[in-house]
C-alpha positions in Angstrom: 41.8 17.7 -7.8 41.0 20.1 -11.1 38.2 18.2 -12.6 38.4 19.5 -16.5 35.6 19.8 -18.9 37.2 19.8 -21.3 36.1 17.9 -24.6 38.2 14.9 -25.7 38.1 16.2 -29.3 41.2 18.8 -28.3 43.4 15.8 -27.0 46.0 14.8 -29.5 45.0 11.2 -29.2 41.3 11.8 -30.3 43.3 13.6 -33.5 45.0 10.4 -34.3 42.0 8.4 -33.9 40.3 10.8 -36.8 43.3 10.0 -38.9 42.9 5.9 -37.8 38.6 5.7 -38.3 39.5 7.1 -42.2 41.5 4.1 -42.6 39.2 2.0 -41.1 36.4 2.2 -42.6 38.0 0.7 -45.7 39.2 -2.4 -44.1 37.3 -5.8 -42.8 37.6 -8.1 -39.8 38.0 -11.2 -42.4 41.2 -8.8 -43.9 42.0 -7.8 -40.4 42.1 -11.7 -39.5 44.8 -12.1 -41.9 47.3 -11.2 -39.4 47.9 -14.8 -37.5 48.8 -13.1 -34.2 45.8 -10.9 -33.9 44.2 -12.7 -31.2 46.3 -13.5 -29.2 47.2 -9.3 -29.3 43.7 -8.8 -28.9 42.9 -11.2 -25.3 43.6 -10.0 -22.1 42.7 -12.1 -18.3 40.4 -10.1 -16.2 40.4 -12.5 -12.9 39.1 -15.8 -13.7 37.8 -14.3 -17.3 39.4 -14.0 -21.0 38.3 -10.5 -22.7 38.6 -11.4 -26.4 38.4 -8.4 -28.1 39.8 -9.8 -31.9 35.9 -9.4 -33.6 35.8 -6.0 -32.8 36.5 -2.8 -35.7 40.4 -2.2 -34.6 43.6 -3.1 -35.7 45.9 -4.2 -32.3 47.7 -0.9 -32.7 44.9 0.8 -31.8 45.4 -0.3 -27.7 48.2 2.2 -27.8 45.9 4.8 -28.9 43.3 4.3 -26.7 45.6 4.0 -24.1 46.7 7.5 -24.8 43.2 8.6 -24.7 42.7 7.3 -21.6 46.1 8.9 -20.1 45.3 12.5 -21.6 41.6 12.3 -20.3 43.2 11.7 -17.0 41.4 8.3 -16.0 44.4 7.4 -13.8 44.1 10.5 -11.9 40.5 10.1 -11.4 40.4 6.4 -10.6 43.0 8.2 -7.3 41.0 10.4 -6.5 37.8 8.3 -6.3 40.5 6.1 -4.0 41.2 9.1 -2.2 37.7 10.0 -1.4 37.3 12.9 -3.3 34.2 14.3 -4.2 33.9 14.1 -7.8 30.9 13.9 -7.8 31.0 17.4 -8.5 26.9 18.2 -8.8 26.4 16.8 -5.5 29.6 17.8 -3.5 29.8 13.4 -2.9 32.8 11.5 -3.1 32.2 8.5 -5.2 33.2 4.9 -2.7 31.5 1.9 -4.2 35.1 0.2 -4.5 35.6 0.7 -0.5 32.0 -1.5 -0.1 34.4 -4.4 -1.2 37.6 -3.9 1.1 39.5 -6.4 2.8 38.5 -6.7 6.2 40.7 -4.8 8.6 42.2 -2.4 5.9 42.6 1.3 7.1 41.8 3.7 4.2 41.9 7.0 5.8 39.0 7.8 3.8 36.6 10.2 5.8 33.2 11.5 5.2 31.9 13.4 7.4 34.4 13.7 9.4 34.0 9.5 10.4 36.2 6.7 8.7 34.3 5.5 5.4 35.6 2.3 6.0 35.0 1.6 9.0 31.1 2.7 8.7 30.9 0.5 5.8 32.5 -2.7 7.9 30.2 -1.9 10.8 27.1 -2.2 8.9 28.2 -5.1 7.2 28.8 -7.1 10.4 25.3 -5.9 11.1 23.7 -7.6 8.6 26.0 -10.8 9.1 25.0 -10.9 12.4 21.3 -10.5 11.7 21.0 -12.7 8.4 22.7 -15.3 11.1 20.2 -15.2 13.3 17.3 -14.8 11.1 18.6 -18.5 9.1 19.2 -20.1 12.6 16.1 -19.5 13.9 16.6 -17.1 16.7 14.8 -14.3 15.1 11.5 -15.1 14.6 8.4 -13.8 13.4 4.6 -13.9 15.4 3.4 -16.9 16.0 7.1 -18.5 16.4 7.6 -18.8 13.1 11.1 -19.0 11.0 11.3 -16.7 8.5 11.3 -18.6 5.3 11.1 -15.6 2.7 12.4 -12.3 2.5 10.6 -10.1 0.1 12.8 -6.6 -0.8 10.5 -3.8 -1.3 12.8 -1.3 -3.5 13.2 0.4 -7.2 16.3 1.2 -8.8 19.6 0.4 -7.6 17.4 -0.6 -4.4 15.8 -3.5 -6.7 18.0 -4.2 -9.7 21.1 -5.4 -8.2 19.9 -7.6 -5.8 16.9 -9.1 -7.7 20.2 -10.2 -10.7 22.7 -11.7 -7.9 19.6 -13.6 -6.5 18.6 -14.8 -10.2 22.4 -15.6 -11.3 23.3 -17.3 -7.4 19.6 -18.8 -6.8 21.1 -22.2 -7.3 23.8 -21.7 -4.6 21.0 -21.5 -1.9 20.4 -24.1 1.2 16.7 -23.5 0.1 16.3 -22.7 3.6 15.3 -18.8 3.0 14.3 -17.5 -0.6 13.7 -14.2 -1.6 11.2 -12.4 -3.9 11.2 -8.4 -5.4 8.7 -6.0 -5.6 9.4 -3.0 -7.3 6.7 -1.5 -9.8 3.9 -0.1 -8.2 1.8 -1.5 -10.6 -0.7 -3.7 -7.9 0.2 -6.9 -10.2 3.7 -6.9 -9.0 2.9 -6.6 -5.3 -0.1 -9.5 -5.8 2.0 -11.6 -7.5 5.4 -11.2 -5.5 3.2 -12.6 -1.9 1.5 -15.4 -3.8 1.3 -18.1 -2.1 3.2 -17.0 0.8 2.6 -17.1 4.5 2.4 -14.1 6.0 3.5 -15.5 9.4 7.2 -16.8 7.9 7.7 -13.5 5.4 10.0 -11.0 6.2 9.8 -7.5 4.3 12.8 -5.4 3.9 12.0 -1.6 2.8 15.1 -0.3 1.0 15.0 3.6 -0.2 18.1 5.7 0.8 15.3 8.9 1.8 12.7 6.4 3.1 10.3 8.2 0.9 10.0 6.7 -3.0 6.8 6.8 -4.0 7.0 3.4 -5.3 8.5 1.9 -2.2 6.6 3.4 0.7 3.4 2.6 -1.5 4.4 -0.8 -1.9 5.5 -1.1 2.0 2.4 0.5 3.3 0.6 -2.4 1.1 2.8 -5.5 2.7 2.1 -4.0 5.7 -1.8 -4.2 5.2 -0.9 -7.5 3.6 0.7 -8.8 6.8 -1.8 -7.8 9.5 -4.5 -8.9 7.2 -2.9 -12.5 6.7 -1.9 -12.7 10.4 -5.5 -12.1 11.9 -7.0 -14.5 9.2 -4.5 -17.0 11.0 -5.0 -16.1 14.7 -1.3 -15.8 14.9 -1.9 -11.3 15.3 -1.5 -10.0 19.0 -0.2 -6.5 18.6 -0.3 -4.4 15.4 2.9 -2.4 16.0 4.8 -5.9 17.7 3.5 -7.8 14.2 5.3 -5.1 12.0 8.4 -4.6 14.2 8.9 -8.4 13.6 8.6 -8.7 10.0 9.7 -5.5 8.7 13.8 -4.4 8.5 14.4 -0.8 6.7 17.8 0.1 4.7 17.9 3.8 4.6 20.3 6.5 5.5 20.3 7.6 8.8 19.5 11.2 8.6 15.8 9.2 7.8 15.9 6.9 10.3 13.0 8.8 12.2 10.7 7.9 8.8 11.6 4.6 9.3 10.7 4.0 12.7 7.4 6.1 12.4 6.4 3.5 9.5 6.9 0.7 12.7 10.4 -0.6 12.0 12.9 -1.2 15.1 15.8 1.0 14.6 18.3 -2.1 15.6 16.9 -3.3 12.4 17.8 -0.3 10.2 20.6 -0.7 7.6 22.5 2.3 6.9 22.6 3.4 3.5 25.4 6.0 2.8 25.4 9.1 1.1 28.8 8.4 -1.3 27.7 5.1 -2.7 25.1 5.8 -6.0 22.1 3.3 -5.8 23.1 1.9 -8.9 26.5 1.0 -7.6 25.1 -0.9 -4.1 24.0 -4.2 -4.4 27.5 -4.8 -2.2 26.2 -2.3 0.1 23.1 -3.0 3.0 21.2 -3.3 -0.7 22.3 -6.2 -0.7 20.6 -7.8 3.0 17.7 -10.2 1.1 20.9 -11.6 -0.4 22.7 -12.2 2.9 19.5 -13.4 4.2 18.8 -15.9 1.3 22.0 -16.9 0.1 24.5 -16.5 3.3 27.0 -14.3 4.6 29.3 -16.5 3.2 28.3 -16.6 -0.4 28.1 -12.8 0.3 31.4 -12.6 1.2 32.2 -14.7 -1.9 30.6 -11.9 -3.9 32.8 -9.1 -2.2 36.1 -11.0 -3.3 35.1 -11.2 -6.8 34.1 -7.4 -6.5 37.4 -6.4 -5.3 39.7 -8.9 -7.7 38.4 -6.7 -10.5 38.7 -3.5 -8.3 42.8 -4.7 -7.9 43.2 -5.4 -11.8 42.0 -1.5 -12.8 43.9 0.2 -10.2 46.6 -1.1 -10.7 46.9 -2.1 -14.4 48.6 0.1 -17.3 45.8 1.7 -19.4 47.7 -0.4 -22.8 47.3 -3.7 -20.9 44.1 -2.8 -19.5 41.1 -4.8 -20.8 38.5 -2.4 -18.7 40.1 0.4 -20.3 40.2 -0.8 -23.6 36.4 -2.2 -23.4 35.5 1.3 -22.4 37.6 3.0 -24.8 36.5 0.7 -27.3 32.9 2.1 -26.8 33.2 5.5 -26.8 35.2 4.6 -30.3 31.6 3.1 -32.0 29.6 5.9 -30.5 31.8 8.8 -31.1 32.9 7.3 -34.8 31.2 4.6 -36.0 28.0 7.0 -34.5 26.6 3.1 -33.1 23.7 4.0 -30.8 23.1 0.7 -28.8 25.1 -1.7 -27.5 23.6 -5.5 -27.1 24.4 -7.6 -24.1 24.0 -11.3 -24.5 24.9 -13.9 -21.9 24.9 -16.9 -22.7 23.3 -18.6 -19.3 20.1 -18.5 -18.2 20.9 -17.4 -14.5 22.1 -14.5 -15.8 18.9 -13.0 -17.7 18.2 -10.2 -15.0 22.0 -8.6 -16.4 21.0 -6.6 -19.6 18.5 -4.9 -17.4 20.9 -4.2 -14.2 23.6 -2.9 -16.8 20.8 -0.6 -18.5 20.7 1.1 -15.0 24.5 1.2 -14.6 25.3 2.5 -17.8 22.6 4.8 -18.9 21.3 6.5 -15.7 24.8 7.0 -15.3 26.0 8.2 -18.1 23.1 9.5 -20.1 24.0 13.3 -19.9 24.2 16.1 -22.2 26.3 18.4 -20.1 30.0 18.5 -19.3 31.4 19.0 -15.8 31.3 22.7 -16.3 27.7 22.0 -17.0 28.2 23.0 -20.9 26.4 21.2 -23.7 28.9 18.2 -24.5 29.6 18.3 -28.2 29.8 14.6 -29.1 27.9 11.4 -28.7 27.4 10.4 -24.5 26.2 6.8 -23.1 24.9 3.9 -25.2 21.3 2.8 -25.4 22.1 -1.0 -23.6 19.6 -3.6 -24.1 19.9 -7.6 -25.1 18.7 -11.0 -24.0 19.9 -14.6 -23.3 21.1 -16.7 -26.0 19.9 -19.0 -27.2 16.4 -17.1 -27.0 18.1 -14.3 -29.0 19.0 -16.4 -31.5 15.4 -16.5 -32.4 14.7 -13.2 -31.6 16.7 -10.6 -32.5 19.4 -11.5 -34.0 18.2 -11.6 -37.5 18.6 -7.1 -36.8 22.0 -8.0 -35.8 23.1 -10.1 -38.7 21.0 -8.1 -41.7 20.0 -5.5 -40.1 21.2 -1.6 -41.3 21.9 -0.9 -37.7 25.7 -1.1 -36.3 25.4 -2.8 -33.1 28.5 -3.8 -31.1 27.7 -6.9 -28.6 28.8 -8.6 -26.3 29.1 -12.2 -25.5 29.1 -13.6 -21.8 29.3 -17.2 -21.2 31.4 -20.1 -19.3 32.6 -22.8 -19.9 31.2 -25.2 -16.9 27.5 -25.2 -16.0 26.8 -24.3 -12.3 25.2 -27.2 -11.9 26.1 -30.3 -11.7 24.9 -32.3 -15.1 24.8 -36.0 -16.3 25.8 -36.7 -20.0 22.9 -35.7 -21.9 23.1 -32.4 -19.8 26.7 -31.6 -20.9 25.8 -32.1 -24.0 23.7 -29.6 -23.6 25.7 -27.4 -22.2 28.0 -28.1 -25.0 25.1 -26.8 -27.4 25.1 -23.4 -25.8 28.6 -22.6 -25.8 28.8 -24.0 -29.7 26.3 -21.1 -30.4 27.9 -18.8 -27.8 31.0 -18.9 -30.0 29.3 -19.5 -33.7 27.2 -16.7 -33.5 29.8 -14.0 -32.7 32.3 -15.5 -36.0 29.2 -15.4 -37.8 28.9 -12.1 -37.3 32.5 -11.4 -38.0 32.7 -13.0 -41.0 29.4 -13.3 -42.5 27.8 -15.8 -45.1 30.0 -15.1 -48.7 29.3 -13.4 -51.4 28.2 -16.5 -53.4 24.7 -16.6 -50.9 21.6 -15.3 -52.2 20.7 -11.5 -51.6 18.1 -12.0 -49.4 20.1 -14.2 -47.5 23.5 -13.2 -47.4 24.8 -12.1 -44.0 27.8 -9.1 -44.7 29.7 -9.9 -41.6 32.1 -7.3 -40.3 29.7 -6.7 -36.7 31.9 -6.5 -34.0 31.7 -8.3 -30.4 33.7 -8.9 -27.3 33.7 -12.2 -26.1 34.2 -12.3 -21.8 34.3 -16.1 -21.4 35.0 -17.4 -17.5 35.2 -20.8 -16.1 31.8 -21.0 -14.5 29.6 -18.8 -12.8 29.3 -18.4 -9.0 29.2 -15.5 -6.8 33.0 -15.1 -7.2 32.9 -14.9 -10.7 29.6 -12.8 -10.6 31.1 -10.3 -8.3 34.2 -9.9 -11.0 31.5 -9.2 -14.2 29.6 -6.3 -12.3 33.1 -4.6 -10.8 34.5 -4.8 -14.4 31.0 -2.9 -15.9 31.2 -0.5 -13.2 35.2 0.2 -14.1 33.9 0.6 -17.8 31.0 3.5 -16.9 33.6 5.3 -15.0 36.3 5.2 -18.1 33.8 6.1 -20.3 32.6 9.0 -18.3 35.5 10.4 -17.4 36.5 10.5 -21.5 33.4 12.6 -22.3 34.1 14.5 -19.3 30.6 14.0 -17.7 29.8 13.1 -14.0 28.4 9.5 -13.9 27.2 9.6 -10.7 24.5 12.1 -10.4 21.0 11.3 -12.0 19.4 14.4 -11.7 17.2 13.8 -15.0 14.8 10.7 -12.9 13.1 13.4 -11.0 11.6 15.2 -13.4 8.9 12.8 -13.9 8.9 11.8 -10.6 8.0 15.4 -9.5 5.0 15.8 -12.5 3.7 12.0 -11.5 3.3 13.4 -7.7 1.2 16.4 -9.2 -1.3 14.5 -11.6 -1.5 12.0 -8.9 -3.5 14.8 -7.0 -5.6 15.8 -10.2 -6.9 11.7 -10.8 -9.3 11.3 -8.0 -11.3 14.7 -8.4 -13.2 15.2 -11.1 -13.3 18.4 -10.1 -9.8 19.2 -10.4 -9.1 22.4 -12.6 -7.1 20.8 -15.4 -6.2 24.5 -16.9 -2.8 24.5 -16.3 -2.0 21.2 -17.9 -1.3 20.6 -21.8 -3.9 19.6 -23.9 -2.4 16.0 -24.1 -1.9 15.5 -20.3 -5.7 16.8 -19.9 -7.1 14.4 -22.3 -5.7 11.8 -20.8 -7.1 12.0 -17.2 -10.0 13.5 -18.6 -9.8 9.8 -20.9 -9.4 8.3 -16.9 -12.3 9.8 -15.6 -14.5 8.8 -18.1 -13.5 5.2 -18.3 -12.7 4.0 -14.8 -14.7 1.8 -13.3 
């Protein structure tokens, strides 16, 4: 497929949204909300959720337009082509086959990499880790000394981190309580003290997720379990054999051209996890990513999680870009960016399960589309990816929100919440819940619509800030798997608009490559700091002199 580069500012539909943000900017969402029909023109059912799009800085005719933005930019065409297995993910020569992760089980795509069925790799591992979470949560696996395993403790960063440490936040309460899981991913020491707290070394199982099996953050982070475990299991008598005692309570998820790394740090290679080449770590917490949530919450939770996944996957495909809410959301985005010149974007759910999300979608969206150059690799000559960021409500409430409301800054949010409490609640506790969804819904008219002109200066709120509210039924791993499919369908939209490859990241290893160099310089005093700037040298010169 002809990937162009070229900039959405030469398609006819970006003309007519010139002409249309003129006439915006003179009108109001209370003047807007004039028009009796205008929600209902403005909601649209994603799976189990309703997309209300009404508070937002458009008139309903505008779907048409960004529908035709969407058509001329050639989203449909791509979305087939990333169905099709082609690789465009042009930087890397990669097709792009997150959306295959969550196939239904005996599909045939006819999707090869390699020369091997995509699909059918992707199935074979899965079973894999089906198989081995069974065994691990029935017993039969066990660790030294006999031992069940009663946590599993993913060692990753990233996409290797973000993604499953959410899904185990937002589905912890679906859990038999028979296996939890805990994350390490800084390599700050605090994290990796705190994360084995209190655990017995004896009953913890360590899974080492990196795709190249060398992260600096992960292998340093393994290699410290690892001295954690044999420590803990000779102070308990339970330690036979070094190499036996890490073969037991370590499993690797890596790609298999580094499967040799793996077993040289001790790890069976039945107990590998492929990790593939076409699926972005920031798109794979449905991939072998996601074993400690197998392992912790079930395969069939999992499996839950995949349906949800691939509802939303159905809905984009095979929507019209005018009745599309994914489409709209992400054209509705590039409009504040590219017009209203909006920076950020808030994300607010309302439910405290979900407080990992604004920080998993800060991943998705900005590492993948935070670029400055087309596909062509030319300078793009408008506004690319948002700066994502928010909290839970009600916290937010009390935190933020007074920016939002008074604030000189144009910040589109949006709202997540449902409408039933995962759990189950007695009367006071659904009043409660009945709290959190009154301010779930308040906050985003108050927004709208403001306070009045008859309010005080200081405290009159000028309304007119626009939000989405996504509003589903309750949240379980069905419903979770449907919110993460429809942000991923967004990025892609957007991306393929500003004609920019989402799925490469090449501006991480930059500091990744500089951090391995002053890493050398920080134990020798002697080191010959010549080369470095006079900043950098102050500051390990600022080291040297003050550590202890």
């Amino acid at each position: 497929m002809a990937l162009s580069p070229q900039s959405p500012r030469h398609l006819p539909a970006w003309e007519k949204l010139e002409r249309y943000f003129e006439d915006a900017k003179g009108k109001t969402l209370s003047s807007w909300f004039k028009d009796p029909g205008r929600t209902e023109k403005l909601s649209f059912a994603v799976g189990d959720f309703n997309v209300d799009l009404s508070k937002n800085l458009i008139d309903p005719e505008i779907t048409g337009i960004f529908a035709e933005l969407a058509n001329q930019a050639g989203i449909p065409e791509r979305a087939s082509a990333m169905v099709r297995g082609e690789e465009i993910n042009v930087s890397e020569g990669r097709a792009v086959l997150h959306p295959l992760l969550r196939s239904p089980r005996g599909m045939q795509s006819g999707v090869l990499s390699g020369g091997i069925d995509a699909l059918e790799k992707i199935q074979g591992v899965l079973e894999r880790m089906y198989s081995f979470a069974r065994e691990v949560r029935s017993g039969k696996i066990r660790m030294e000394g006999a031992r069940r395993v009663k946590t599993v403790v993913n060692i990753g960063i990233g996409g290797s981190d973000l993604g499953p440490e959410m899904v185990y936040g937002a589905l912890q309460n679906k859990s038999d309580g028979s296996l939890s899981a805990r994350f390490i991913s800084n390599i700050d020491p605090s994290s990796f003290i705190e994360a084995v707290r209190g655990l017995d070394p004896a009953s913890t199982l360590f899974l080492v997720a990196s795709k190249s099996f060398s992260t600096q953050e992960t292998l340093s982070n393994a290699a410290q379990a690892k001295k954690w475990l044999l420590k803990g299991l000779g102070e308990r008598g339970v330690l036979e054999s070094e190499g036996e005692a890490v073969a037991r309570h370590f499993a690797g998820i890596c790609s298999m051209e580094n499967l040799q790394k793996a077993e040289e740090f001790g790890i069976r290679p039945e107990n590998v996890f492929e990790m593939f080449p076409f699926i972005g770590g920031r798109y794979s917490v449905d991939s072998s990513v996601g074993l400690s949530l197998v392992l912790s919450l079930g395969p069939e939770t999992f499996e839950r999680f995949l349906e949800g996944l691939r509802a939303v996957d159905e809905y984009f495909f095979s929507t019209s870009a005018e009745e599309n809410a994914i489409i709209q959301m992400a054209m509705l985005n590039v409009w504040y960016a590219d017009f209203f010149k909006a920076e950020t974007h808030a994300i607010l759910p309302y439910n405290d399960y979900l407080g990992r999300l604004p920080a998993y979608l800060q991943q998705l969206t900005m590492e993948s589309n935070g670029k400055r150059v087309d596909l062509a690799g030319k300078e793009v000559d408008l506004h690319t990816g948002e700066i994502y960021w928010g909290g839970v409500g009600t916290n937010s409430q009390h935190s933020f929100f007074q920016l939002l409301h008074q604030g000189t800054h144009l910040i589109p949010a949006d709202f997540i919440a449902f409408a039933n409490n995962s759990n189950q609640l007695d009367e006071e506790e659904e009043e409660m819940q009945e709290r959190l969804l009154s301010s779930f819904i308040a906050q985003s008219a108050a927004l709208a619509f403001g306070s009045g002109e008859e309010a005080a200066a200081e405290r009159r709120c000028p309304g007119n800030r626009p939000s989405t509210s996504i509003f589903g039924r309750v949240l379980s791993a069905y419903t979770l798997g449907e919110l993460i499919a429809l942000y991923e369908h967004i990025v892609f939209c957007q991306g393929v608009v500003w004609g920019i490859n989402s799925f490469d990241q090449f501006g991480v290893e930059l500091g990744k490559k500089l951090s391995r160099r002053i890493f050398s310089l920080l134990s020798d005093t002697d080191s010959n700091l010549s080369g470095l700037d006079s900043s950098t040298r102050r500051l390990i010169e600022w080291y040297w002199e003050h550590r202890s």
